[in-house]
MIGU-613246 format. One record per residue (C-alpha): residue number from 1; y negated, z negated, x. Coordinates in steps of 0.05 Angstrom, whole numbers, always signed. Layout:
> NUM, Y, Z, X
...
This chain:
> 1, -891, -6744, +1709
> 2, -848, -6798, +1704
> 3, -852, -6869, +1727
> 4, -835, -6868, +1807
> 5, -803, -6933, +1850
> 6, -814, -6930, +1921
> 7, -766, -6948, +1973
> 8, -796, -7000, +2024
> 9, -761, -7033, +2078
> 10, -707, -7089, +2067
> 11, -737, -7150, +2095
> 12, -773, -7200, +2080
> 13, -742, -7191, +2008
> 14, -791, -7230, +1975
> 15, -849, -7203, +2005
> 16, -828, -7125, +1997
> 17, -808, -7140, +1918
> 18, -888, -7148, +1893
> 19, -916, -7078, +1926
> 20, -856, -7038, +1902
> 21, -873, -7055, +1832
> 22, -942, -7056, +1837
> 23, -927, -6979, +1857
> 24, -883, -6966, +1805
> 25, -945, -7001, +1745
> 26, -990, -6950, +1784
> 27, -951, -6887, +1775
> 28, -925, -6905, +1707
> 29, -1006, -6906, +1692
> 30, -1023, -6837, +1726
> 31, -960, -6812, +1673
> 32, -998, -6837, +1613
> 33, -1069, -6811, +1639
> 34, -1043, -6736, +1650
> 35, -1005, -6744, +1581
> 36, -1069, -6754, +1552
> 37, -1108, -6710, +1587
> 38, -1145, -6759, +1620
> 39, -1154, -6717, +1687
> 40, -1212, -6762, +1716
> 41, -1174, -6833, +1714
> 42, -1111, -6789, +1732
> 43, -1153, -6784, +1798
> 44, -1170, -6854, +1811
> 45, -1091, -6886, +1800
> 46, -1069, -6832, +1846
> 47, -1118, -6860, +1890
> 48, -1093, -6925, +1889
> 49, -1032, -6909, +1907
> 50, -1050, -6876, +1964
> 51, -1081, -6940, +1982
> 52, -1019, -6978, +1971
> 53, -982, -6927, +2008
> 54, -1019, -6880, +2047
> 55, -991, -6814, +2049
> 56, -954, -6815, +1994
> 57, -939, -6732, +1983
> 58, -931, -6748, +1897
> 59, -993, -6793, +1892
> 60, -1032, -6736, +1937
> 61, -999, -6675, +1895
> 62, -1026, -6713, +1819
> 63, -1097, -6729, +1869
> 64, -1106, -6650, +1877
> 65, -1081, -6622, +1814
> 66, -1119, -6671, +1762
> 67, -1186, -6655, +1804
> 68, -1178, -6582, +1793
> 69, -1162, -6599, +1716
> 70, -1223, -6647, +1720
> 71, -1263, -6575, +1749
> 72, -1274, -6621, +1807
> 73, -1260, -6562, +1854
> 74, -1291, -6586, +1914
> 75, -1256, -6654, +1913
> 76, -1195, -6629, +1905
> 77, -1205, -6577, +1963
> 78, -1225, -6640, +2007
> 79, -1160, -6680, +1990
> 80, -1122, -6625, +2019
> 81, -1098, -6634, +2085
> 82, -1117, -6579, +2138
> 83, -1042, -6573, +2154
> 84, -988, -6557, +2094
> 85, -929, -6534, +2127
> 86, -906, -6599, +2132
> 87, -868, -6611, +2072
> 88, -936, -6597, +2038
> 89, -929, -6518, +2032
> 90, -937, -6529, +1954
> 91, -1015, -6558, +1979
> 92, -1030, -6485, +2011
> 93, -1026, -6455, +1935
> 94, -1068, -6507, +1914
> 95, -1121, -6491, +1972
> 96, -1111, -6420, +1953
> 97, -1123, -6431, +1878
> 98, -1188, -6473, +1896
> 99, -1222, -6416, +1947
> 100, -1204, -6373, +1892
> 101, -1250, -6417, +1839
> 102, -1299, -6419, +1888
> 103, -1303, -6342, +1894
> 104, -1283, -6347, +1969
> 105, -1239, -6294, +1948
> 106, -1217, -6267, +2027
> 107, -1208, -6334, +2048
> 108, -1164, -6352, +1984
> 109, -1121, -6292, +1999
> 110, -1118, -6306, +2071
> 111, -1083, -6374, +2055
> 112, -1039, -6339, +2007
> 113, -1010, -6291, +2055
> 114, -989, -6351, +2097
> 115, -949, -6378, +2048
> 116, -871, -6356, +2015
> 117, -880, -6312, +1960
> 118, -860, -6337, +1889
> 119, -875, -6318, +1823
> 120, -943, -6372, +1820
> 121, -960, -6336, +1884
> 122, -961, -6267, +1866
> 123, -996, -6280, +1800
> 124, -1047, -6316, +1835
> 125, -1057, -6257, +1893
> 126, -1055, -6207, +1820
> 127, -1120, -6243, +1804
> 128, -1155, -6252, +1869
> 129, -1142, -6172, +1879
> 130, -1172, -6157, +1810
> 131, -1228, -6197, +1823
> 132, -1241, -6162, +1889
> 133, -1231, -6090, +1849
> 134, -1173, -6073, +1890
> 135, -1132, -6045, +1834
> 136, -1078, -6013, +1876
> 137, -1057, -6064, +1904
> 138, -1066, -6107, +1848
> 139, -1008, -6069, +1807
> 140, -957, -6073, +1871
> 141, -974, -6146, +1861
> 142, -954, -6142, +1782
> 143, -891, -6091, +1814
> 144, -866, -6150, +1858
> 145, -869, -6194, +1794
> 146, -811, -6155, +1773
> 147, -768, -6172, +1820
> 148, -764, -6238, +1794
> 149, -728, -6224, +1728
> 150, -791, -6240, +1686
> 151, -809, -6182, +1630
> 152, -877, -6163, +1633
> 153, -894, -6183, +1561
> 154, -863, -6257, +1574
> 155, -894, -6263, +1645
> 156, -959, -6258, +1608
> 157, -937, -6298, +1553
> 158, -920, -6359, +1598
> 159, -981, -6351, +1643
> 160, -1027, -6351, +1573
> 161, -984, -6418, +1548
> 162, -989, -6445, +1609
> 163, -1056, -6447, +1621
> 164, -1072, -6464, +1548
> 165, -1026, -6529, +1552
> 166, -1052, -6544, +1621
> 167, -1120, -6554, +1590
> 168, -1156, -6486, +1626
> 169, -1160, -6435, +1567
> 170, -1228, -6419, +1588
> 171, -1189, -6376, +1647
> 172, -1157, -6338, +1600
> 173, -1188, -6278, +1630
> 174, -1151, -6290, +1689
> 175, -1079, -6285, +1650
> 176, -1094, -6216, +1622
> 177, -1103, -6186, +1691
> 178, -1043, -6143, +1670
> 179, -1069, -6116, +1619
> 180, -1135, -6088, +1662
> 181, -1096, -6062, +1712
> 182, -1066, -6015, +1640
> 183, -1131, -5999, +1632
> 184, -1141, -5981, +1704
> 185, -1085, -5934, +1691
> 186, -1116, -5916, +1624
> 187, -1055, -5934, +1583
> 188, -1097, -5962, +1531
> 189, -1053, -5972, +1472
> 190, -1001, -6009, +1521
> 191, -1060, -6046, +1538
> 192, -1084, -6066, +1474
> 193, -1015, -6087, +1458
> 194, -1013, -6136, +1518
> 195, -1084, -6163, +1489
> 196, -1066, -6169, +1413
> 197, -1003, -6212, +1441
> 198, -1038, -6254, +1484
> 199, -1097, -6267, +1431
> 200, -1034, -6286, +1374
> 201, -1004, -6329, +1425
> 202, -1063, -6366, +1447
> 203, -1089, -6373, +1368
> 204, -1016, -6403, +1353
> 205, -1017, -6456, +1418
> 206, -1088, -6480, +1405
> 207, -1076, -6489, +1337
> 208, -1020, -6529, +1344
> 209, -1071, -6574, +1394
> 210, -1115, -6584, +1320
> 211, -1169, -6530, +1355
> 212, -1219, -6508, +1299
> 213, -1228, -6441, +1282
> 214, -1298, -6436, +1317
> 215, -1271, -6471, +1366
> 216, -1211, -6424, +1383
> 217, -1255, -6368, +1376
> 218, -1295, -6388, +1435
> 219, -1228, -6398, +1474
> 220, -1202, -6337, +1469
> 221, -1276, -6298, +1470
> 222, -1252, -6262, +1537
> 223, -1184, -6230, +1502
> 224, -1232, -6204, +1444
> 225, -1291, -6175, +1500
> 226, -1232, -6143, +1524
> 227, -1198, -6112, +1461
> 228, -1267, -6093, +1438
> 229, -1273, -6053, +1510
> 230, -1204, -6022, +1493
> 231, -1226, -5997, +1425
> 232, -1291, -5964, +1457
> 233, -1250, -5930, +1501
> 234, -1207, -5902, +1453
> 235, -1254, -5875, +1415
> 236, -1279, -5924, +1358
> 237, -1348, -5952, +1384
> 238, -1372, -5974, +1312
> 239, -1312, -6038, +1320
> 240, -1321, -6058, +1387
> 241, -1405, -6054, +1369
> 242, -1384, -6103, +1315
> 243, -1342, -6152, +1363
> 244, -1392, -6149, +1412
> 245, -1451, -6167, +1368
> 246, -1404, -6233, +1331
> 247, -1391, -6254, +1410
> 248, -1464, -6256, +1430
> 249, -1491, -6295, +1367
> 250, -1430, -6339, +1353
> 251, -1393, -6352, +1428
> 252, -1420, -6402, +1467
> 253, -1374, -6378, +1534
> 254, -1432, -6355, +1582
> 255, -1380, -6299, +1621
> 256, -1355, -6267, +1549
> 257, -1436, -6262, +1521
> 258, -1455, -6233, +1588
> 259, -1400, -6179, +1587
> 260, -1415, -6165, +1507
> 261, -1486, -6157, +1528
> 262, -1484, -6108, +1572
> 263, -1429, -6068, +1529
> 264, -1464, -6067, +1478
> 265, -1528, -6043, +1515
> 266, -1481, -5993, +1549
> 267, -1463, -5967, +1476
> 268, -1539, -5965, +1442
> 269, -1554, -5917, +1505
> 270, -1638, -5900, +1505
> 271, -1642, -5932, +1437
> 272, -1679, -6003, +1429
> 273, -1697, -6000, +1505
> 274, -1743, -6057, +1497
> 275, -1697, -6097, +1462
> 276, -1645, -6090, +1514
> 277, -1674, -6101, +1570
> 278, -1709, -6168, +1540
> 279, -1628, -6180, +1527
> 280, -1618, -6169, +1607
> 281, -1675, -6204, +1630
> 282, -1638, -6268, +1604
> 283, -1580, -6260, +1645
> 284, -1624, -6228, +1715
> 285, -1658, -6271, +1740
> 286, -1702, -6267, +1808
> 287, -1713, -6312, +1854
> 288, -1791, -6312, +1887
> 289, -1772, -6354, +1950
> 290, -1714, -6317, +1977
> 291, -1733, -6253, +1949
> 292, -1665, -6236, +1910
> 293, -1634, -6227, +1846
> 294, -1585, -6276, +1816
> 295, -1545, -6276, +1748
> 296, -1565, -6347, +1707
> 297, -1511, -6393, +1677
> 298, -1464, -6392, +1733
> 299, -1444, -6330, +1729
> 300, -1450, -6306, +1804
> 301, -1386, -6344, +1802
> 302, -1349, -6323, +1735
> 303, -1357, -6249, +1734
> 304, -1327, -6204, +1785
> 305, -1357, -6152, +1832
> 306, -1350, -6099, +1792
> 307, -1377, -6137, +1731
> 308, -1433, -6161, +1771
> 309, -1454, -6083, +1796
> 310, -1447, -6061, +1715
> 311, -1503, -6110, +1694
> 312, -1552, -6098, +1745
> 313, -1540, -6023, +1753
> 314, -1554, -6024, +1677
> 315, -1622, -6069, +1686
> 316, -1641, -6014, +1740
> 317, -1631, -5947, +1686
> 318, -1677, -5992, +1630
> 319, -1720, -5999, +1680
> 320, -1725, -5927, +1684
> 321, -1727, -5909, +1615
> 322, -1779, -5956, +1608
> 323, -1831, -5925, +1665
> 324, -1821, -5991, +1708
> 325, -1816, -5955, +1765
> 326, -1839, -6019, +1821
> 327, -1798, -6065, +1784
> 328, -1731, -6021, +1791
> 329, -1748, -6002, +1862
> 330, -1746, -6077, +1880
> 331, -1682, -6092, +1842
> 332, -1641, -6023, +1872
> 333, -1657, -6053, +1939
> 334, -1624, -6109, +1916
> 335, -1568, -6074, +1889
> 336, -1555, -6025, +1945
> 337, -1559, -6088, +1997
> 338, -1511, -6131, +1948
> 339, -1466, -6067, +1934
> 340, -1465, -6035, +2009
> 341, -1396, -5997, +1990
> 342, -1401, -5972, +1911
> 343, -1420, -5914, +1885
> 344, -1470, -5930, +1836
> 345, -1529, -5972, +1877
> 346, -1537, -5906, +1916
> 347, -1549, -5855, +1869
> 348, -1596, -5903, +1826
> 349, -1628, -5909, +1892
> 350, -1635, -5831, +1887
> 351, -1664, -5839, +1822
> 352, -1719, -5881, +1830
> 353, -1738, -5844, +1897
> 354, -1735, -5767, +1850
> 355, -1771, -5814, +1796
> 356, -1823, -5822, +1850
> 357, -1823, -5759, +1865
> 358, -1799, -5772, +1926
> 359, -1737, -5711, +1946
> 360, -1736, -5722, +2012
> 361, -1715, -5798, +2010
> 362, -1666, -5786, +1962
> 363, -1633, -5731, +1996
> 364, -1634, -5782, +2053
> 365, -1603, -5835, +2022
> 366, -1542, -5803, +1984
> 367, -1536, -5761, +2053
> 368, -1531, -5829, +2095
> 369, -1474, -5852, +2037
> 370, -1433, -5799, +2050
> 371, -1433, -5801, +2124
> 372, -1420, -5865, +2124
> 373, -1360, -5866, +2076
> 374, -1329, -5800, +2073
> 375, -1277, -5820, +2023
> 376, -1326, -5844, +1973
> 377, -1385, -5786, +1982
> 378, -1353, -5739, +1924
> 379, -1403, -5760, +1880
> 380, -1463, -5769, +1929
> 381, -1457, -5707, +1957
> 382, -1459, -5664, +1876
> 383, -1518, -5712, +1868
> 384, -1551, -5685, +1932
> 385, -1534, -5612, +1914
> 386, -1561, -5624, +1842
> 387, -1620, -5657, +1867
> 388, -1641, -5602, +1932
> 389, -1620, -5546, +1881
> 390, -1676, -5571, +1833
> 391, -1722, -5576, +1887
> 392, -1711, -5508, +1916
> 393, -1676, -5533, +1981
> 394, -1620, -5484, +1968
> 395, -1589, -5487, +2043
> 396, -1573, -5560, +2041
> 397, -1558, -5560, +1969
> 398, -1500, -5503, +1996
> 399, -1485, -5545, +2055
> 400, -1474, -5608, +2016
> 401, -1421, -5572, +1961
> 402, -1380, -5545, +2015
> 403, -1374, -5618, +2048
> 404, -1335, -5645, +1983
> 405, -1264, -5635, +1992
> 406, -1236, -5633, +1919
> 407, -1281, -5582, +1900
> 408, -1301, -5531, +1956
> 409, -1253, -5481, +1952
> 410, -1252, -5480, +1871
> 411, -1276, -5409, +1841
> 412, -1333, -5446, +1805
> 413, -1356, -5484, +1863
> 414, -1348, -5429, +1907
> 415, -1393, -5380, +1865
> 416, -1444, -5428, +1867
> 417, -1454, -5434, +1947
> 418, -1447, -5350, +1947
> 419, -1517, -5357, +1893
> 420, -1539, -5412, +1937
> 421, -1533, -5384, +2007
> 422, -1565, -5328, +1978
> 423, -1624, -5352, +1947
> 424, -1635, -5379, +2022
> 425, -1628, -5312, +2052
> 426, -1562, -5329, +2086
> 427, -1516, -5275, +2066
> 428, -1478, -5289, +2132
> 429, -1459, -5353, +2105
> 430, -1447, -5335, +2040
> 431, -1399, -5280, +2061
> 432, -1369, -5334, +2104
> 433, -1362, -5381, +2049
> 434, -1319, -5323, +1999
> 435, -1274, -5316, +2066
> 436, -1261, -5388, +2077
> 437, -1240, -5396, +2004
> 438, -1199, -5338, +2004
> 439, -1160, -5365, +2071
> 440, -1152, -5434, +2039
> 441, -1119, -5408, +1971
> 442, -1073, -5356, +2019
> 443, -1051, -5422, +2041
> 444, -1043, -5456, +1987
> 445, -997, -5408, +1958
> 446, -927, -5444, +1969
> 447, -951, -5515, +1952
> 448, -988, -5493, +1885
> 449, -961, -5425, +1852
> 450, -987, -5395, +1795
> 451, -1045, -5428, +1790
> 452, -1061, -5419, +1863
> 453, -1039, -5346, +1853
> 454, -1098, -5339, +1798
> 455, -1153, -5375, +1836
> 456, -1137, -5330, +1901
> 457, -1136, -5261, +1857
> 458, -1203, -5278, +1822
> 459, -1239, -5298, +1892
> 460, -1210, -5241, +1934
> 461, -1237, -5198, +1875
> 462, -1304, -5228, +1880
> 463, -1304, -5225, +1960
> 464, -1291, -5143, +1961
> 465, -1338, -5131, +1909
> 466, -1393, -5182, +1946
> 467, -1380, -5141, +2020
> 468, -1375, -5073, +1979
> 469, -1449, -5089, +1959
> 470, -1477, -5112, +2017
> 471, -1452, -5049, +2050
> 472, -1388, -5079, +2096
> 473, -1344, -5025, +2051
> 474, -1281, -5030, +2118
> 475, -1281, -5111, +2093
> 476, -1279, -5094, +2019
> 477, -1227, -5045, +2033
> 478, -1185, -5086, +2071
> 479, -1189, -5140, +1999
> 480, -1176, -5089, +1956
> 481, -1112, -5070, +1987
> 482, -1088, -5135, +1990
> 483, -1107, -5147, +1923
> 484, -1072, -5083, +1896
> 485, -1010, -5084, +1947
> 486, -993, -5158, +1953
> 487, -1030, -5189, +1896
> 488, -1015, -5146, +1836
> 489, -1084, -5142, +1824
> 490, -1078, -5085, +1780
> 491, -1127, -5024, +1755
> 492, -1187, -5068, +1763
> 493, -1169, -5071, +1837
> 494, -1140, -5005, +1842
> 495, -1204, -4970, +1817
> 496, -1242, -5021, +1857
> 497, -1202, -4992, +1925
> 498, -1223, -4916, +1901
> 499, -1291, -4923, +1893
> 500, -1290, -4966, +1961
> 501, -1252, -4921, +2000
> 502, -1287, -4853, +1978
> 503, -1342, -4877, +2025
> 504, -1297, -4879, +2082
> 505, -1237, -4831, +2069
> 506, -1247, -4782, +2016
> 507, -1161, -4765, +2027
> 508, -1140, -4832, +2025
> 509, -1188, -4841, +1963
> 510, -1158, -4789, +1926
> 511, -1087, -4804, +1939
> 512, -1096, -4872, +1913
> 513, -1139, -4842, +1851
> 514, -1078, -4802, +1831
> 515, -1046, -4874, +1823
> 516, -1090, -4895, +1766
> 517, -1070, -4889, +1704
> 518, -1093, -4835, +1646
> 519, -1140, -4864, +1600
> 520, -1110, -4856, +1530
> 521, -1143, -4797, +1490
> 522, -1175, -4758, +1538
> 523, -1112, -4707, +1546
> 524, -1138, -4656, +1518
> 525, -1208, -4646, +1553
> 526, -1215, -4599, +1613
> 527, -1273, -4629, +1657
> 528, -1290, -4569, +1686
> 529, -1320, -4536, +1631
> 530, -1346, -4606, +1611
> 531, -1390, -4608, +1678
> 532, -1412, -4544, +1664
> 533, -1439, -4547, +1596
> 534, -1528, -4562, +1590
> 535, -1510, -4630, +1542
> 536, -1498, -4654, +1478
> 537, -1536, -4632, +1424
> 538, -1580, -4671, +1380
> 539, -1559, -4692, +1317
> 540, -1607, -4708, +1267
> 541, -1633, -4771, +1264
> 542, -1629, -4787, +1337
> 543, -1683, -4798, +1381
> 544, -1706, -4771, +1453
> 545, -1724, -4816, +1499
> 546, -1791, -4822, +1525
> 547, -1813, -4783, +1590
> 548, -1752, -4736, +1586
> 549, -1754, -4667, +1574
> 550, -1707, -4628, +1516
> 551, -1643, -4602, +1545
> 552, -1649, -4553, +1492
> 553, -1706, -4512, +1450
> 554, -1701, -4506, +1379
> 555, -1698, -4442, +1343
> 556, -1763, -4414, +1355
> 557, -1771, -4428, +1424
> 558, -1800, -4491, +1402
> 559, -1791, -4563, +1433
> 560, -1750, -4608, +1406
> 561, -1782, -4658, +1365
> 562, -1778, -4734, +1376
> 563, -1754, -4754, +1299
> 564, -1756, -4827, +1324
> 565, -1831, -4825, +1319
> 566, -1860, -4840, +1247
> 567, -1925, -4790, +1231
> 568, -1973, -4844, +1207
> 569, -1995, -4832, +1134
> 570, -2075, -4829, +1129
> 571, -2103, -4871, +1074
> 572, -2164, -4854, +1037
> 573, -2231, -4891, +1055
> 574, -2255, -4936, +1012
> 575, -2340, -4928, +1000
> 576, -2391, -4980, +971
> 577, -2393, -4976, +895
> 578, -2445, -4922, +878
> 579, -2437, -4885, +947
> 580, -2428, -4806, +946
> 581, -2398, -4781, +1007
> 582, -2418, -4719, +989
> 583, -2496, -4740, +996
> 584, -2492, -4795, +1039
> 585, -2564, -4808, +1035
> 586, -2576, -4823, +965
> 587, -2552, -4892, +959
> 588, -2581, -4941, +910
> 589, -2577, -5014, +917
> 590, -2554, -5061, +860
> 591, -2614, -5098, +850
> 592, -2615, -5172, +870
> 593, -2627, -5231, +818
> 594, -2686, -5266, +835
> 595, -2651, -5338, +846
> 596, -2726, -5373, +866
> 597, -2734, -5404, +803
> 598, -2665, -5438, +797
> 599, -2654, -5510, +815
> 600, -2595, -5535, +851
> 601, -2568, -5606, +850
> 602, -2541, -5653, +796
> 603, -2564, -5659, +730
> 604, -2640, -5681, +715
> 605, -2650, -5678, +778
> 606, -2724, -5663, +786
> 607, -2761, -5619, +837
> 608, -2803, -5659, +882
> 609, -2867, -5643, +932
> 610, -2847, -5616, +1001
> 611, -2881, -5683, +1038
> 612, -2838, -5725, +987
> 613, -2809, -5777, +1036
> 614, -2762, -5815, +991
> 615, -2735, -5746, +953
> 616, -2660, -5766, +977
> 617, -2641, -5816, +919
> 618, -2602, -5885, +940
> 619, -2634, -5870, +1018
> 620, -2676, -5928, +1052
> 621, -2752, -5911, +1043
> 622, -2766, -5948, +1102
> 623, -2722, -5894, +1145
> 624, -2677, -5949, +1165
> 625, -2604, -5916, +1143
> 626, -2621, -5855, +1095
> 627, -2618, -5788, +1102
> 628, -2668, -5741, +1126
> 629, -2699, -5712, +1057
> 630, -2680, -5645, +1041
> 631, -2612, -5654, +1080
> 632, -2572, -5673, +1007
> 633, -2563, -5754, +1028
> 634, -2501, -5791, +1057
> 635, -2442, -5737, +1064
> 636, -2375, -5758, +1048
> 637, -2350, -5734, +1110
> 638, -2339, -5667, +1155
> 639, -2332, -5607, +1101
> 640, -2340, -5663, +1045
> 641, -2395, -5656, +978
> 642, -2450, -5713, +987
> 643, -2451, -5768, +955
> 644, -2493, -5763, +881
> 645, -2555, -5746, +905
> 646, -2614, -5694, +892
> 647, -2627, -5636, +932
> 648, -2702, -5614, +936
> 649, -2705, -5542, +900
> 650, -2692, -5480, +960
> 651, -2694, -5412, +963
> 652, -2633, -5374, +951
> 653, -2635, -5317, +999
> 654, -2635, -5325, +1074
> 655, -2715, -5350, +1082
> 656, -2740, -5414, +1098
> 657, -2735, -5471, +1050
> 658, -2787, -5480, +996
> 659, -2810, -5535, +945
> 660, -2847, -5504, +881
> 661, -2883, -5554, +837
């Protein structure tokens, strides 16, 4: 800024001469400190002047804006007046930009809305939006940019510059808000482009401010978490693993390692469990006294909501993977009481209570969701299904399909509530359901065509044949014809109206019979005679079935034989050796070697008295360790040879053990 005079009233002349360039020293001194950087003394001269001339709107202006470049957010919000629409309106941004640092984030875009909308304004409300996960509205905000002349590609460009010169590059993440809301979109490659820009632009400006490299590296850490998100999204998880593990051992940003963390747990799934949730416990952290969770380092107040939900929800399914059931209980609670409108807290909620074993909570809980926001319950309510399907509770697992709009009337869901309503025994509702679904796609005709033409042809199908079998044949009549006359259903619904109707109306059955068309090759066959013939005739090789009786006797008045059964082939018995069969009781043993005289164990091993205690070599003679004598000494183990001992002399055959001297 340069040096500023003040005007001050005309007389006394000499008097009015000394403040006016005391003033003037003072703001030429605030110039230099900004030049330099110097944020903190910035602060103080632009005090001074404000004590030299109170309510000076320049010296206040420097006051607020060095205190939020000094990260002195709460100062600066204090130095703001309550009123700004007094030539202050600039003052409201500034009150705006400092709710917004202090994550007041409803409040910050309350005191936007009550200011005139500008380029600095909308980029500011594009970031509070984001942060609040309102991605909508963030991209009208990005929409309205437009309007302003400014090219995408340069809007971001100056926003990145700017805050780079202006001494904040650790906000980066904040400039690239335009890029997230492509990925939002999932344009990823338009995306990444925005990224790869932004990273070049910000590696050019901080070099030119003699930044090492480490030191620009941990600058622009959020632009590479982000491109390494866009390249696991598009299908290359072995490069963003590789970014993600550089950020968490070489950045020292706190926001950048938190978000590489939990990608990179996100991407090793149920491997390393331990080892990731040891990597989560250092960024959860619970408090005793107040009985809550709370992200270390700050980072309650540098990640968003949605960032926030990611980590913990991803603390909660470790948890589970590693059977700590209490501790996952108590941080769900948490989570669903932090996170009273997503998604996510509610059906890990579920999971801990089926975990538990508990199906009746958890049908509870997901059942409470979707009451209570209708527009979110898509996903609670196939959870629910899933979960009461599993546990046999097919009625409210039926009930809870046919509550999701998107889905109810689709072939696929609508087959499962017919299987469903049956397995509870309701066929009424189960009929009901196949009408309702037909009704619905009748409707949807003139919005949808062909593919609402399909959809209705298949279910109408599936409606006559469920009545037809569940004897309402007037009903499956009544589909048939529609589905032949107005439908185009075809010979599959043609035959399907025959075989219905001949139940009914034998006439009106055959006159629509003579409709169908002549299968090829069957011409020349008179059915008559056909019906009036006793069969076919075995050919050889086939088989009769079992329990049926021959449609015709063989020549001989013989019954056919059954060729499928195999005559089993006798095999001779085999006899002792020596044994005549012919005079069975002439049988001569082979005479047994007399084996009493042989000696069994190792060599030289020498037979000892029976009431030889200490036969058993290397055994204890006291008793105290060895072997019993005669049991062979210390075995080597179950099935294992002994270990080199004797063996007193024994008996070969099957009588009691002997010792011969």
């Amino acid at each position: 800024m340069p040096p500023k005079g003040k005007a001050k009233p005309a007389a006394p002349a000499a008097a009015a001469a000394a403040p006016a360039v005391q003033v003037e020293d003072l703001f030429s001194a605030l110039h230099r400190h900004i030049q330099a950087f110097e944020y903190k003394q910035a602060a103080k001269v632009a005090d001074q002047v404000l004590e030299a001339v109170p309510g000076d709107e320049d010296a206040l202006r420097c006051k607020v804006v060095a205190l939020i470049k000094a990260d002195a957010i709460d100062r600066a919000l204090l130095s703001i007046p309550a009123d700004t629409t007094k030539g202050l309106q600039d003052l409201g941004f500034y009150k705006a930009y400092c709710l917004y640092r202090q994550n007041k984030l409803h409040e910050a875009l309350e005191c936007l809305e009550a200011q005139e909308k500008n380029s600095m304004h909308l980029q500011l409300e594009s970031q509070i939006l984001y942060r609040l996960g309102r991605m909508d509205v963030c991209l009208e905000s990005y929409e309205k940019l437009r309007k302003f002349k400014i090219d995408s590609l340069d809007l971001k460009t100056n926003i990145i510059a700017a805050l780079i010169s202006a001494g904040r590059a650790s906000e980066l993440r904040d400039a690239y808000n335009f890029a997230c809301s492509l990925i939002e979109k999932k344009q990823y490659s338009d995306a990444e482009q925005m990224l790869l820009s932004a990273r070049r632009i910000g590696q050019e400006t901080l070099m030119e401010d003699d930044f090492m490299d480490d030191e620009i590296e941990n600058e622009l850490a959020p632009i590479a978490v982000q491109l390494a998100y866009v390249q696991q999204l598009q299908g290359h998880p072995e490069e963003a693993l590789q970014v993600y593990s550089d950020i968490v051992n070489k950045v020292a940003d706190a926001s950048s390692i938190a978000v590489a963390t939990n990608n990179l747990i996100a991407l090793k799934g149920t491997k390393e469990v331990s080892d990731s949730l040891r990597k989560l416990d250092q960024l959860v952290k619970k408090d005793d006294t107040k009985r809550h969770f709370q992200l270390a380092n700050g980072l309650e107040f540098k990640l968003f909501a949605r960032q926030k939900e990611a980590i913990y929800s991803n603390r909660v399914l470790l948890l589970l993977q590693a059977s700590k059931l209490d501790q996952a209980q108590e941080l769900v609670y948490f989570l669903s009481s932090t996170f009273p409108e997503c998604i996510s807290p509610v059906l890990l909620q579920a999971a801990v209570f089926v975990r538990g074993k508990n199906i009746l909570k958890a049908e509870e809980v997901l059942g409470q969701f979707a009451d209570r926001l209708p527009e979110k319950a898509q996903h609670a309510l196939l959870a629910r299904a899933q979960i009461a399907a599993a546990a046999g509770h097919a009625k409210l697992a039926a009930e809870s399909l046919a509550r999701i709009p998107g889905i109810q009337h689709m072939p696929a869901t609508v087959a499962t509530i017919v299987a469903l309503r049956e397995r509870a025994g309701d066929l009424v509702g189960a009929a009901a359901a196949l009408d309702s679904a037909v009704e619905w796609w009748r409707n949807a005709m003139t919005e949808e065509g062909g593919g609402a033409a399909t959809a209705l042809a298949v279910l109408t199908h599936e409606a006559a044949s469920y009545k037809l079998g569940h004897g309402r044949e007037e009903e499956a009549a009544r589909l048939y014809e529609e589905l032949f006359t107005s439908q185009g259903g075809g010979d599959e619904a043609l035959a399907g109206l025959v075989k219905t109707v001949a139940r009914t109306d034998t006439g009106k059955a055959e006159a629509y019979e003579k409709r169908l068309r002549p299968l090829p090759g069957l011409k020349g066959i008179d059915v008559e005679s056909l019906e009036k013939t006793s069969g076919a005739k075995l050919v050889d090789g086939t088989a009769v079935p079992r329990g049926t009786k021959a449609v015709e006797e063989a020549a001989g008045g013989g019954a056919v034989k059954d060729r499928s059964r195999k005559k089993k082939r006798k095999r001779k018995p085999r006899y002792p050796k020596g044994f005549d069969p012919a005079n069975p009781e002439v049988h001569l043993s082979p005479k047994r070697k007399d084996k009493r005289h042989q000696v069994r164990g190792s060599q030289g091993a020498v037979v000892r008295e029976k009431n030889d205690a200490t036969a058993v070599a290397g055994v204890n003679p006291t008793g105290g360790s060895g072997a019993k004598p005669g049991h062979g000494g210390a075995s080597a183990g179950k099935g294992g040879a002994s270990a080199a001992s004797s063996e007193p002399a024994r008996t070969s055959g099957k009588g009691r053990k002997k010792s011969r001297s």
